[in-house]
N, C-alpha and C positions, 0 to 999 in steps of 0.2 A: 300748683307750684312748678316753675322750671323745670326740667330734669338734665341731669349732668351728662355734657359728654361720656363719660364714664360708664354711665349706666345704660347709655345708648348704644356706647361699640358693644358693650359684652354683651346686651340683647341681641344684638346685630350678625354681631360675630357667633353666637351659639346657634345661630337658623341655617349660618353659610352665608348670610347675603352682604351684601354691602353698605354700607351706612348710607351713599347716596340713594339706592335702590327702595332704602324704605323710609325716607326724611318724613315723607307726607303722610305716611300711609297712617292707618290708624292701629298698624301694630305698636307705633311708638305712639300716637297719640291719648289711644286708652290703655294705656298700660299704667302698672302700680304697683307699688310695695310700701312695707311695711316694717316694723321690727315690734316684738315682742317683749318686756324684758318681764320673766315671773317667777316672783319668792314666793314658795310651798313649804310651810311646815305640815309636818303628818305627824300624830299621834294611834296608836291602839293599843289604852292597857287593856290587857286581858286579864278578867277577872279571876280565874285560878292563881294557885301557887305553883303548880308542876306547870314544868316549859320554861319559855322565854316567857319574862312577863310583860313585855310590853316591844312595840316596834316603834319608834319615832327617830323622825330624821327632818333634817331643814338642808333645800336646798335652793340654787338660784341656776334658770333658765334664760335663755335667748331664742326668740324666734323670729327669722329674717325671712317672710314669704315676699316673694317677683312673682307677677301675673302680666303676661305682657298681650296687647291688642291682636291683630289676627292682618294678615300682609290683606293688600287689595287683590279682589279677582273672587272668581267662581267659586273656589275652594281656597278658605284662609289660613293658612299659616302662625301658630304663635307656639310661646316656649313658658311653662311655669315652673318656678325652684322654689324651695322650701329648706333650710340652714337652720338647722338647730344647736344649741351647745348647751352642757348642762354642768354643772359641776359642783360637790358638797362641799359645804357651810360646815353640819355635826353631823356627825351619824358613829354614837359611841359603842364602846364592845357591847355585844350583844343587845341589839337594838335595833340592825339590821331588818333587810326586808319589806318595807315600805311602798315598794313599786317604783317608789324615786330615782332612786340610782339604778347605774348598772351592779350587778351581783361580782362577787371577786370569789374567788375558789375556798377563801378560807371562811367564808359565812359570813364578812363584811362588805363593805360598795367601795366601790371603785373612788377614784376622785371626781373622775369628769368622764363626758360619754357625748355624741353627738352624731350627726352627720348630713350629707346634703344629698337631697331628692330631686329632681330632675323632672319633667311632664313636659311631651309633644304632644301638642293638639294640633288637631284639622276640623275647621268649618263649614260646614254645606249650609245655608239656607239656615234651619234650628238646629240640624242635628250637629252634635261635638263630641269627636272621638278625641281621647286621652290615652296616650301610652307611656305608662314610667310609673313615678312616684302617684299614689294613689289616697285619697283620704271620702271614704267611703261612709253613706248612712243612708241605708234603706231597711228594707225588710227582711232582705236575706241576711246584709252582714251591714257592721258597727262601727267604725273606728273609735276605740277609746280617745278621749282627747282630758279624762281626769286626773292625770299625776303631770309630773314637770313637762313632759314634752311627748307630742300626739302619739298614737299609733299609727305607722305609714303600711301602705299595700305594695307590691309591685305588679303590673299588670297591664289591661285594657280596660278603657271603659267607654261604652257608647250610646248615650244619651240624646235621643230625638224627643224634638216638641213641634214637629211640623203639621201634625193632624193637632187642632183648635179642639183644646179639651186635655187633649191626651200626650202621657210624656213614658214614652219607651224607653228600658235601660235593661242593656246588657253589660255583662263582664266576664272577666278571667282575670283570675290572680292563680300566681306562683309562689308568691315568697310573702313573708311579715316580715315587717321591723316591731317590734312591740316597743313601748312605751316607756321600756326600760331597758333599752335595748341600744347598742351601735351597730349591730348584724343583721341582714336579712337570714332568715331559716324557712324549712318546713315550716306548712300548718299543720295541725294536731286539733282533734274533736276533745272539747272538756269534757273530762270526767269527776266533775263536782261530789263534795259528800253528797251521800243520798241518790244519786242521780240512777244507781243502779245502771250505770251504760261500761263494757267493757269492751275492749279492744282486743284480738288476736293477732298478734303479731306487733309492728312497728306501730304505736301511735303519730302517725305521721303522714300528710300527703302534699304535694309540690301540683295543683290544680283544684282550683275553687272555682265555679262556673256558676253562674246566674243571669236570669231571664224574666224579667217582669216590665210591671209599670203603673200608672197610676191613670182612671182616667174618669172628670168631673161629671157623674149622671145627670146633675142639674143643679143649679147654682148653691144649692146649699150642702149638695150628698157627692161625695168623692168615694169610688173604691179601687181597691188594690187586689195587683194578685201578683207573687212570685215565685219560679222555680232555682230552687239551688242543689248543689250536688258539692258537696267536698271528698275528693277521689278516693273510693273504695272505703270510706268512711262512713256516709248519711246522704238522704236525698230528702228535700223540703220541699210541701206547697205550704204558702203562704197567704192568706186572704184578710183583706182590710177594709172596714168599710167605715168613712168618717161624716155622722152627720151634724149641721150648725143647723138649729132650731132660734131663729131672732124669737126675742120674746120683747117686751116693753122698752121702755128707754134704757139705752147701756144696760140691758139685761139679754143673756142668751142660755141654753143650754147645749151644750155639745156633747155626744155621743159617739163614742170609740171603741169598736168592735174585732176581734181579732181571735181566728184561728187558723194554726198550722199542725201538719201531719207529717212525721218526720219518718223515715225507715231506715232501715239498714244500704249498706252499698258493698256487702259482702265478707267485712272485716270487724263489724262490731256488731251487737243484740241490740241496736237502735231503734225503738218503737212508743212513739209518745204521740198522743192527740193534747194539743195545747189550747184551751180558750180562755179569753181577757176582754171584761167590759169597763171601758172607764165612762161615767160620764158627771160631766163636771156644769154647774148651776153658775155664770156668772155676773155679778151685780157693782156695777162703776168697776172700784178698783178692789174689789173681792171674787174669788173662787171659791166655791164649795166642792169636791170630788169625792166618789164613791166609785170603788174599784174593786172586780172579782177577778180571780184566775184560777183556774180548774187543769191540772195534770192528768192523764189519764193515758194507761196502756203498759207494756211490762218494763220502760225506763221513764226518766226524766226527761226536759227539755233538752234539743242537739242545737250545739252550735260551735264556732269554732274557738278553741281554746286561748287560754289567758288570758289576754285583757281586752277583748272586743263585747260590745254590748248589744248583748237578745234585745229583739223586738218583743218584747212583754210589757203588757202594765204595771205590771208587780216587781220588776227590775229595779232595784231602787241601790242606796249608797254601799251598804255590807252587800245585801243577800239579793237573791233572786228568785226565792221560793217558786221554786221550778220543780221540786226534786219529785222524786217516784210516788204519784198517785197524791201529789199535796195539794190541800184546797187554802187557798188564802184571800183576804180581805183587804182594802185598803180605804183610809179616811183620810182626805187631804184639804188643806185650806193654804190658799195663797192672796199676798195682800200685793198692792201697785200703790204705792204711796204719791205718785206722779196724782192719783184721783184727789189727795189734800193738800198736791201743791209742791210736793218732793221730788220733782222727778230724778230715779236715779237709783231711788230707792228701794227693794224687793227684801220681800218675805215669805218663806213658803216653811210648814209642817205639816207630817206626815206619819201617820202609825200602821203599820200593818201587822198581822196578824196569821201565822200558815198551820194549818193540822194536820192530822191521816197519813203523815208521811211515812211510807213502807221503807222498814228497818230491818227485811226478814225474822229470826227470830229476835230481832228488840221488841220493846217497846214502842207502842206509836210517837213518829216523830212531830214534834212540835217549835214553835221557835214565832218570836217576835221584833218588830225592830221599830225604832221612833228616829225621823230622822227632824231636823231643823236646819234652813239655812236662810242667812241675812245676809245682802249683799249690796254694794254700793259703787255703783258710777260716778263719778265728777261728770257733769255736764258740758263745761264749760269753761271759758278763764285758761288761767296758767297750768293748771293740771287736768285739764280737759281727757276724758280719757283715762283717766287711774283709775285703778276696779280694785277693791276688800271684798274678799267673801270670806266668812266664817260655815262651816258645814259641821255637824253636831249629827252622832248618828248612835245609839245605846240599840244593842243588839244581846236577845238572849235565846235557848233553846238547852233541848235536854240531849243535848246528840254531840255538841263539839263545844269551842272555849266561846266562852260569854266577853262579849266588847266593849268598849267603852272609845269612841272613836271622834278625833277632832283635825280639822283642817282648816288652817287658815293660810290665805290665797291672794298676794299682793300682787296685780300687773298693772303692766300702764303699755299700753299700745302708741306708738308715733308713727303717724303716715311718714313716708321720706319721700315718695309724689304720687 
């Protein structure tokens, strides 16, 4: 599609250069944006009578992301932005809390909340360094991108793929924006029920650093290793190993290995050995998955707080079953309806199951969770691009409030060029 004078000075103009200076170049030629527009309802009755009984809110999202091409020469030049804006539909007394909105002091949301993130990149050859806004997912850290509008980072990030095979990625962040969030803040290490992890002093640290990569042993077996450190908080090794076994026609089995070793960093009792096997059977447009994760040492899983997402198999819609010393199970099946002719259409369920969890003098902790979700693309035509997902998640346990939990999730993404 053409691209508007418009959208070419203000690329133009946010590098420093001059419009004529880069007519040609392919920082305008591959550049691109987008807009976002996405209605979330959220539901969670909670099945007791003390408390709040339940959290739900409807709201309506925008997200305007710019990706712009890289100037010519040695070392390329480009700029990316990301523009959010969110603002509630309902969110009646006491109902609050959903992650949706931003929070307001008296235990209700805000009306609207938003903001705009910024990203300089430089090109060598493969490798691409990023400084500014950040939306991160590896093994160290998460970006949430499950409620109206993403989690953002602020930071560096530098990402080589110039050794064939192998893709290096460091970083440094300072700041979050969370997800329900117009502020950047401190990071803060979760301290989830159960987790058994304490803090002395300030829960909070302004330096997140990591250091890994990924690199292909032989066409079918990829593994991982990363180091991360959140400041005077915890320090992680991370190790992943992912194998694709072809088996017969449209048949494979895949196998996903994963343990991490967290410590202390001098401010909290941080000490967990983490392991997670998933491996999943699949046949045309079905998966079968079998999933274990194992807690072990005097906490739970570390990572950093609120709404970013552990690298775990067991990581699912409520829970994380991560906590101190818990063993859990997981059965998954997912359908691709594209295999009868649908494409567009996804199916996926899933039940897990956690025990052993160290309650000091409790009772052993226990807890289960079943989630379902169906979801639907337009392919094509006039609504090309429209997305329904319904997510369905029943959460129970003898330790805290029992769930009952539903999301449905209208977007429709428009290229603008």
């Amino acid at each position: 599609m053409r691209k508007t004078s418009l959208a070419l000075a203000v690329a133009a103009s946010t590098l420093g250069l001059s419009l004529s200076q880069v007519a040609t170049a392919a920082f305008i030629e591959d550049s691109k944006a987008s807009i976002e527009a996405r209605n979330f309802y959220y539901n969670s009755d909670f099945r007791e009578d003390a408390g709040q009984s339940k959290s739900e809110e409807w709201a309506q999202g925008f997200l305007l992301r710019m990706e712009s091409g890289y100037t010519e020469g040695t070392v390329g030049f480009g700029v990316d932005a990301l523009a959010t804006f969110g603002f509630k539909l309902d969110s009646g007394d006491g109902t609050a809390g959903s992650g949706l909105l931003n929070p307001d002091r008296s235990g209700g949301s805000q009306d609207n909340y938003g903001g705009l993130g910024l990203t300089a990149k430089a090109k060598v050859s493969e490798s691409v360094l990023k400084v500014g806004a950040l939306q991160l997912k590896n093994q160290a850290v998460g970006s949430s991108d499950s409620r109206l509008l993403p989690q953002v980072f602020r930071g560096a990030n530098l990402v080589s793929k110039d050794i064939a095979g192998l893709t290096l990625d460091l970083g440094y962040l300072d700041e979050v924006n969370n997800r329900n969030s117009s502020d950047y803040q401190d990071m803060r290490l979760n301290t989830f029920t159960n987790s058994g992890i304490t803090v002395s002093g300030a829960n909070q640290a302004n330096q997140f650093i990591f250091a890994g990569g990924n690199y292909k042993l032989t066409d079918n077996l990829t593994g991982g290793y990363y180091y991360s450190n959140l400041e005077d908080l915890y320090k992680q090794h991370s190790f992943n190993l992912v194998h694709v076994l072809p088996l017969a026609d449209k048949q494979s089995l895949k196998s996903d290995l994963r343990y991490a070793r967290s410590t202390d960093d001098g401010s909290s009792n941080v000490d967990n050995k983490a392991f997670g096997a998933m491996f999943t059977y699949a046949i045309s447009g079905h998966s079968f998955g079998l999933g274990y994760q194992n807690m072990s040492g005097d906490t739970g899983f570390a990572y950093i707080g609120d709404s970013v997402d552990p690298f775990l198999v067991n990581y699912v819609q409520v829970g994380n079953f991560a906590a101190k010393d818990e063993t859990s199970w997981q059965a998954r099946y997912d359908f691709n309806f594209a295999s009868i002719g649908i494409p567009g259409l996804t199916f996926m369920t899933r039940y897990l199951t956690g025990d052993n969890i160290d309650r000091g003098a409790n009772p052993e902790g226990k807890e289960w969770e079943r989630n379902m979700d169906i979801a639907y693309v337009v392919q094509d035509g006039t609504f090309k691009n429209l997305g329904i997902k319904w997510r369905n998640a029943t959460m129970r346990n003898n330790f805290s409030r029992d769930i009952d939990q539903n999301r449905l999730i209208v977007s429709y993404t428009l290229p603008l060029f």
